[in-house]
N, C-alpha and C positions, 0 to 999 in steps of 0.2 A: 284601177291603176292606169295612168297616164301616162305622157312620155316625160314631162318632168320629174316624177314621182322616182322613175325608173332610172335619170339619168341624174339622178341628187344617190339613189341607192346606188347605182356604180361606180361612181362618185366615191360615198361613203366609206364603200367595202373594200377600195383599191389596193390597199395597203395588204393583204393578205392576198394570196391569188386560189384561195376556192372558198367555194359556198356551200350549205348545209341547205338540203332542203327538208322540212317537216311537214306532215302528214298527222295531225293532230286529230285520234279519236277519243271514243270515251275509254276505251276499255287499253290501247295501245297507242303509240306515236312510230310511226313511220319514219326513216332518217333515209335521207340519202347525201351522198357528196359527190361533186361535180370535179372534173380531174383541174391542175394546176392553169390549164389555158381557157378554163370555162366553156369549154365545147360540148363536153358527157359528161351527164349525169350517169352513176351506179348507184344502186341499192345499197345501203351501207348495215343496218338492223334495223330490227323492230323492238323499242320499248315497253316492254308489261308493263300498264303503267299501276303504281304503287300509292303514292303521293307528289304530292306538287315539290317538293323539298331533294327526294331520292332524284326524278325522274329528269329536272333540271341537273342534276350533279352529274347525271350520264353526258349530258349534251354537251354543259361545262367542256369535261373532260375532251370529250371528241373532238369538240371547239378547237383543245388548244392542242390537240394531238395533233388535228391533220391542218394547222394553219388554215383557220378558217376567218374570210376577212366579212362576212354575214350573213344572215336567215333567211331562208323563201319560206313563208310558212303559208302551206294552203289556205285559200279563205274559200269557207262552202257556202256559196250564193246558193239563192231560190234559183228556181228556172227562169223566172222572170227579173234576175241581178237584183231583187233586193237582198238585205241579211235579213237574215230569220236567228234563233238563239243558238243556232251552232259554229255562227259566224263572231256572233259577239262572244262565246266562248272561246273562240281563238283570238279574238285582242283581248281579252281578259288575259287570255293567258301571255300573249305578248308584252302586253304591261307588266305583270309582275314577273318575268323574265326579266326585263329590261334593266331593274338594278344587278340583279346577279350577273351579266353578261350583257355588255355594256357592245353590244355588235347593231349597226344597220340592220332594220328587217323592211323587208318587202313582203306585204301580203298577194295572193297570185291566185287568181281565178282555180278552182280544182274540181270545179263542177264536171261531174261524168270520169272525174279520173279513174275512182275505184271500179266503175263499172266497166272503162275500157281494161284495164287491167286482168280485171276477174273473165271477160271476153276472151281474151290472149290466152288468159290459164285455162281456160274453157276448150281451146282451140287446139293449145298444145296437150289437151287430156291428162291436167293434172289432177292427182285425185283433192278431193274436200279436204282433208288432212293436210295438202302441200299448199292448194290454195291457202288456206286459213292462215297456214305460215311461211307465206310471201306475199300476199298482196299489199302490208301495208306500207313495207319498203319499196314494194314493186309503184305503188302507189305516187309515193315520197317521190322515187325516181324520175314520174310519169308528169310529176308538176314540176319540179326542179327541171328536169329538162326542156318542158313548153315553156318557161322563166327565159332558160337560154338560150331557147331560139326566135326569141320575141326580142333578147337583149342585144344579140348578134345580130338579127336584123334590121334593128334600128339604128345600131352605131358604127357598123358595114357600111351601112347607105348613108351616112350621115361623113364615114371618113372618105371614102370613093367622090364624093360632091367635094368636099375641100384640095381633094387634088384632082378636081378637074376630070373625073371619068365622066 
């Protein structure tokens, strides 16, 4: 992700004022949504995922529930930033979303998310059980909000310089 990449997806997504971020595993998908001023990310569910058919119809929905103007979907890099097939698994999966919901997607670095997350639940001594069922949201939350403060600190400094700060 670039800073053009970033400011064609802001661009893109203007017209609705929040974003969906997903957290795309094998077993569940992570959601979060960011509030109307794109400042906070929260945890919004966690998807069982079922099929590719059911599990889009959820997101559909939520899409148009909470005015959603478009997607952060994690991308899980190697450690050394290349993709490996859990990344092409998630453009797979953003491709064939992309007829069904026709929204801007930004893929977003999510490398270490789950593990920072499961750290915090570790810290705050949730048991296995509560971890298991919040981290993927907590997750979602964890890249959606690194999304927007990457996005707010590029176009902060980018509006500050045009009026002369």
């Amino acid at each position: 992700m670039n800073r053009e990449e970033m400011a064609a997806f802001a661009e893109a997504s203007a017209g609705a004022p929040r974003l969906i971020g997903l957290d795309l595993g094998t077993k569940t998908i992570g959601i979060a949504l960011s509030d109307v001023g794109r400042q906070i990310a929260s945890p919004l569910e966690t998807i069982r995922r079922v099929k590719f058919t059911p599990d889009v119809a959820r997101i559909v929905t939520l899409c148009a529930t909470h005015a959603v103007g478009g997607l952060v979907i994690g991308l899980p890099l190697n450690m050394d930033g290349s993709e490996g097939p859990r990344a092409q698994s998630s453009r797979s999966f953003a491709r064939n979303l992309k007829p069904l919901l026709p929204l801007p997607v930004l893929f977003f670095d999510e490398r270490l998310s789950t593990a920072a997350v499961t750290r915090t639940l570790l810290e705050a001594d949730a048991s296995r059980a509560r971890r298991g069922e919040l981290v993927d949201k907590l997750a979602a939350a964890y890249i959606l909000q690194s999304c927007l403060d990457v996005m707010g600190g590029m176009f902060s400094g980018a509006a500050e310089e045009a009026d002369g700060f």
